[in-house]
C-alpha positions, 0 to 999 in steps of 0.5 A: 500500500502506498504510504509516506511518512516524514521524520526529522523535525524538530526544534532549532534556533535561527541559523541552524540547519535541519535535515527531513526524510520522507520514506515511500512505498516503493510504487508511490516513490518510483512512480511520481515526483515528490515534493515537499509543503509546508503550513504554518497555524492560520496560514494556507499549505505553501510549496516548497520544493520538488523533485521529479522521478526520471531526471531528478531536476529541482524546483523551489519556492523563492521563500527556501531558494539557495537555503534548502535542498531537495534529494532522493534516494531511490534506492531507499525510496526516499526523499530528503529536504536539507534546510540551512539558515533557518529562520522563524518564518520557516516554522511550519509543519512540513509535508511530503507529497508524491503526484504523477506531474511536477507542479507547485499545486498542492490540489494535484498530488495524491499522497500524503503524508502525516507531516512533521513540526519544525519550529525555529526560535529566534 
């Protein structure tokens, strides 16, 4: 069955750097691109990366350019979300996402996964 679920959240301070996984079912991984959202409380879902299956070429939110980097592994199917020079504004539950097409809409990604908090204290 297809499943995602993230982990490596966590609490760091302004500057620091945090490192997310997001471990898929070996069809929803092989079969999609993957992508990486985010929502902070009161805020709408906002995209933040994306990584596509036969080339891996990249995509990112202005907002994360130059500070986050997308990757996968497919041998372990998964999908990683390196975050450096964080800052408070990145705090938000961070959600992996694996859809059929490369786009920054979140409406056109099947799965989901749980999410994982990562806040950032100035």
């Amino acid at each position: 069955q297809a499943q995602l679920v993230e982990s490596g959240g966590g609490l760091v301070q302004a500057g620091g750097s945090l490192r997310l996984s997001c471990a898929a079912s070996g069809h929803t991984f092989s079969s999609s691109t993957m992508a990486w959202f985010r929502q902070a409380p009161g805020k709408e879902r906002a995209f933040v990366a994306y990584i596509t299956r036969t080339t891996s070429s990249t995509y990112y939110a202005d907002s994360v350019k130059g500070r986050f980097t997308i990757s996968r592994d497919n041998a372990k199917n998964t999908v990683y979300l390196q975050m450096n020079s964080l800052k408070p504004d990145d705090t938000a539950v961070y959600y992996c996402a694996a859809g059929r097409i490369a786009t920054i809409w979140g409406n056109q990604y099947n799965y989901w996964g749980q999410g994982t908090q990562v806040t950032v204290s100035s």
